[in-house]
N, C-alpha and C positions, 0 to 999 in steps of 0.2 A: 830443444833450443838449438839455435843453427849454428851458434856460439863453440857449441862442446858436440857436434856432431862429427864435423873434421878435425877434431884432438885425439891424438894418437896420444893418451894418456891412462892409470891403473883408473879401475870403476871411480865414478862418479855419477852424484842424482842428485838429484832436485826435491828436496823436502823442507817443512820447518822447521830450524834448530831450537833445541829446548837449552837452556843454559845451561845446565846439568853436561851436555854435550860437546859444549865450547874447547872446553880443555883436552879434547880430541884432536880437534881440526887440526890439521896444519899449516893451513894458512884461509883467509877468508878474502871475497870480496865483492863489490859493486859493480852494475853493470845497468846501462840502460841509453835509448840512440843517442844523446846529445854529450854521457862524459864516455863512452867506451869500457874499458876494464879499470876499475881503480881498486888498488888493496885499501883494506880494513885495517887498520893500524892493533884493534885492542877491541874486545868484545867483553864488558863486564871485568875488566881488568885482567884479562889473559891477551897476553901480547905477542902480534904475527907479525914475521918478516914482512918488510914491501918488498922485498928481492928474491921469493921465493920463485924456483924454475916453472911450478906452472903460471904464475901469473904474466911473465915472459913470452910464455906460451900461448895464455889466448890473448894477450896482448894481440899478438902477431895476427891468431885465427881473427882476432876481430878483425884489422885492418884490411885482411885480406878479401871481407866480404862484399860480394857485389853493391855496389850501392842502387839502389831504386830509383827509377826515372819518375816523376814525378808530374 
């Protein structure tokens, strides 16, 4: 994902979360072209900062991506 390629951040992947797992994370969130990075508030009743430093982070990578000519 071109998203988390230029994040200078610890490991991170791309798989599907089982719920069992949820209470891991440390924080979650959404992403897709039209809303950009949005945090996950609560996944199955385990509750994530929306202030967490990465989500600031690809905030940022997001905005920074070349947009597409069209």
């Amino acid at each position: 994902m071109l998203l988390l390629r230029g994040l200078d951040a610890p490991k991170q992947m791309t798989a599907p979360v089982q719920l069992a797992d949820v209470r891991n994370m440390a924080a979650a969130f959404a992403t897709n072209v039209t809303i950009g990075v949005r945090s996950v508030s609560a996944l199955d009743g385990v509750q994530f900062p929306h202030d967490h430093p990465v989500l600031a982070a690809l905030r940022d990578a997001y905005v920074a991506i070349p947009g597409e000519r069209l």
